[in-house]
C-alpha positions as CSV (number, residue, x, y, z in Angstrom):
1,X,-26.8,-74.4,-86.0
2,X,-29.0,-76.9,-84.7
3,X,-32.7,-76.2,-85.5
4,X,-36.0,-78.4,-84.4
5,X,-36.8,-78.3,-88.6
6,X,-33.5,-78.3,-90.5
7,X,-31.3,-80.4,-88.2
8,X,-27.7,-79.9,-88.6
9,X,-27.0,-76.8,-90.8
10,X,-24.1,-74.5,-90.1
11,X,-23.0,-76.7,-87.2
12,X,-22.6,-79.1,-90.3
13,X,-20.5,-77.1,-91.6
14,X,-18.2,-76.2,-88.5
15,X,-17.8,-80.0,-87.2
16,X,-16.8,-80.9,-90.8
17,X,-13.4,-83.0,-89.9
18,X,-14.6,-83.4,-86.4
19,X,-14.0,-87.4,-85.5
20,X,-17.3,-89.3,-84.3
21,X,-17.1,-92.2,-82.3
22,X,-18.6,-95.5,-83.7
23,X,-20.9,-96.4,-80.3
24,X,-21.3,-100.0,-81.4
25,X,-17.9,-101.1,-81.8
26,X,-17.3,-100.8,-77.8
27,X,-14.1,-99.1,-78.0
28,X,-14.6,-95.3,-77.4
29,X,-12.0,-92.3,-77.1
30,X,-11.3,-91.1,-73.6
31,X,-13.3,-87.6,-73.1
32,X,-11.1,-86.2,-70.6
33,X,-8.8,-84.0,-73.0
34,X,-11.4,-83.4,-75.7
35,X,-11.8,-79.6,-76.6
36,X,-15.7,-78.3,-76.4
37,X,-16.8,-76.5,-79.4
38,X,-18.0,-73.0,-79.0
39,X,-21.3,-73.1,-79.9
40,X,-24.5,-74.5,-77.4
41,X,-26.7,-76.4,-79.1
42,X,-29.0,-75.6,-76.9
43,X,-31.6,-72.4,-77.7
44,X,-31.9,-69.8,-74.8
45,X,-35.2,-68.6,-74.9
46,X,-34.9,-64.8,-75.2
47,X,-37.6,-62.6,-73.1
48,X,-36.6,-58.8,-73.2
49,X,-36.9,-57.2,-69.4
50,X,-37.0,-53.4,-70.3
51,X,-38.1,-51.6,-73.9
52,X,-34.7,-50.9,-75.1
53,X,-33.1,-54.0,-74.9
54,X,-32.0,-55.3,-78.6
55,X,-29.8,-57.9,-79.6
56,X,-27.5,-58.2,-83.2
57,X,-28.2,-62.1,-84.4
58,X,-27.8,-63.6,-87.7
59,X,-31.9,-65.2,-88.6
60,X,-31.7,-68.7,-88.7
61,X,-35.5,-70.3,-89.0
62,X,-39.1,-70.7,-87.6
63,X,-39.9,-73.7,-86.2
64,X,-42.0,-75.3,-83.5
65,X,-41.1,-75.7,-79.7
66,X,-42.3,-77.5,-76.9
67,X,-43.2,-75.5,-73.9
68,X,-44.9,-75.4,-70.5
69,X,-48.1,-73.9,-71.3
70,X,-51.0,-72.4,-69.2
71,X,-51.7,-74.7,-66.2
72,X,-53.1,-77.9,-66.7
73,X,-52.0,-77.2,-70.0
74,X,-48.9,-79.3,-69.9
75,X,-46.5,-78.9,-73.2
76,X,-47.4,-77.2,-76.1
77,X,-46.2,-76.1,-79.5
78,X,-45.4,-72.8,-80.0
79,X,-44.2,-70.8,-83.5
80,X,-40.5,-69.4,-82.7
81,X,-38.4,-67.7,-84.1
82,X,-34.5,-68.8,-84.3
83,X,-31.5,-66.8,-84.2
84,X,-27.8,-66.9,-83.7
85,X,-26.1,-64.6,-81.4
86,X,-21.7,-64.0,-81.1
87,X,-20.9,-62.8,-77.9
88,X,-17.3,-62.8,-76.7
89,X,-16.8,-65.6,-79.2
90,X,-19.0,-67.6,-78.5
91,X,-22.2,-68.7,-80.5
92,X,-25.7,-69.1,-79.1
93,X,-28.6,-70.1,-80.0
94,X,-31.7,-68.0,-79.4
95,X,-35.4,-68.7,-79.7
96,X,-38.5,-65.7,-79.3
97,X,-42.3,-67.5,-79.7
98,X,-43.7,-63.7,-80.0
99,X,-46.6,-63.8,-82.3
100,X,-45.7,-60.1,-84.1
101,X,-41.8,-61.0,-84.2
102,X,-42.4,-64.1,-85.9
103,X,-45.3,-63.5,-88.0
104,X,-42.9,-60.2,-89.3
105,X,-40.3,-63.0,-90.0
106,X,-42.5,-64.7,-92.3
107,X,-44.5,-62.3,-93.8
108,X,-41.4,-60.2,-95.4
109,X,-39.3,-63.5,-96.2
110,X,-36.7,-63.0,-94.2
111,X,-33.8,-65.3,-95.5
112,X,-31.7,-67.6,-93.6
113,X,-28.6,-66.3,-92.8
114,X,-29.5,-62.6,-92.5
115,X,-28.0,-60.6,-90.5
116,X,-30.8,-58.6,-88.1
117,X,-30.9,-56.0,-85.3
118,X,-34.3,-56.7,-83.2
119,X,-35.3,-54.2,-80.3
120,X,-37.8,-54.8,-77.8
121,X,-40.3,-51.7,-77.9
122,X,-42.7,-53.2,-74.9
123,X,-45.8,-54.0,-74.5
124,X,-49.0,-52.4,-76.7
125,X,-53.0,-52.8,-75.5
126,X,-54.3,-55.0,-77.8
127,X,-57.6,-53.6,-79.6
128,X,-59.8,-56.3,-79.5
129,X,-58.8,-57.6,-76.0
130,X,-57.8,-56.4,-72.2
131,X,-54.5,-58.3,-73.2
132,X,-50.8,-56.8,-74.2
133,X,-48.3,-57.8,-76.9
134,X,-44.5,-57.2,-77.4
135,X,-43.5,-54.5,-79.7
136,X,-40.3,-55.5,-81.5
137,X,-38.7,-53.2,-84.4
138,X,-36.8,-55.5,-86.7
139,X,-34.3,-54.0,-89.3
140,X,-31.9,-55.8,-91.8
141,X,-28.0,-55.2,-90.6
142,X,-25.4,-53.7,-93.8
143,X,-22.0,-55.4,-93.4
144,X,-18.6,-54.2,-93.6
145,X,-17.9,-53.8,-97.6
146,X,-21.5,-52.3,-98.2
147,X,-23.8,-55.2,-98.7
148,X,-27.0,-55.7,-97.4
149,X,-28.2,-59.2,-96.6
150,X,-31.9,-60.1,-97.5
C-alpha cells in the first residue's frame, strides 16, 4: 500500500514483476490493453454517518495529510490513521484524522499489518469544552487457524 511515510510497501510487493516503462528513452508501451491493478492508491477519507457503522481493515500506518482546514485556514496537516479495506476484491485505501482513533493506535502499538474491526460509537460532550468527539471501539480481529495478530 501506498503511505504518505513508508512509500511503497505491500504494493511493492504485489507490482513485483510488473514492467515499468523507461520515460526517457521516448518509446513507451501502448496503454490501451493494459490491465488496471485492483488496488487505488488513492485513500478515501472515511467519516462514519450513523453510530453503528464499522469497517474490517488490515492497520497500515499513521502519518500526516494535507487537508482543507477551517476557513482562511487553507491546507493543513492532520495525524491519520491508515487502513486497508477488501471489498468485493478489491483493495482500498482508507484514512480517519480522529484524534481518539489515532491516539488509541499509537498508544497500544498497534503493528502494521494487523488485522482490526473499528466501530463508530458517535459523538461524546467533551468535558472541558462545548465541543464533541467521535467514539470508536477498536478490537484486534483472530484469523482463521486461531491466531491473533498484534
Amino acid at each position: 500500500m501506498i503511505t504518505p511515510t513508508t512509500g511503497f510497501t505491500a504494493l511493492s510487493q504485489a507490482s513485483a514483476g510488473v514492467a515499468t516503462a523507461d520515460l526517457d528513452s521516448g518509446k513507451l508501451p501502448d496503454l490501451a490493453t493494459a490491465v488496471a491493478q485492483s488496488f487505488n492508491l488513492v485513500a478515501d477519507y472515511w467519516t462514519p454517518q450513523a453510530a453503528g457503522e464499522s469497517k474490517r481493515v488490515f492497520f497500515d500506518t499513521v502519518a500526516m495529510r494535507k487537508v482543507a482546514g477551517r476557513e482562511g485556514e487553507g491546507m493543513v496537516d492532520l495525524e491519520c490513521a491508515y487502513f486497508c479495506e477488501q471489498t468485493h476484491g478489491c483493495l482500498t485505501s482508507l484514512a480517519n484524522g480522529s484524534k481518539r482513533l489515532v491516539n488509541a493506535l499509537k498508544t497500544y502499538g498497534v503493528a502494521r499489518g494487523t488485522p482490526l474491526l473499528i466501530t463508530y460509537l458517535g459523538k461524546t460532550q467533551n468535558k472541558t469544552n462545548a465541543h464533541q468527539s467521535d467514539n470508536w471501539s477498536v478490537r484486534i480481529l483472530k484469523l482463521d487457524g486461531g491466531a491473533v495478530y498484534q
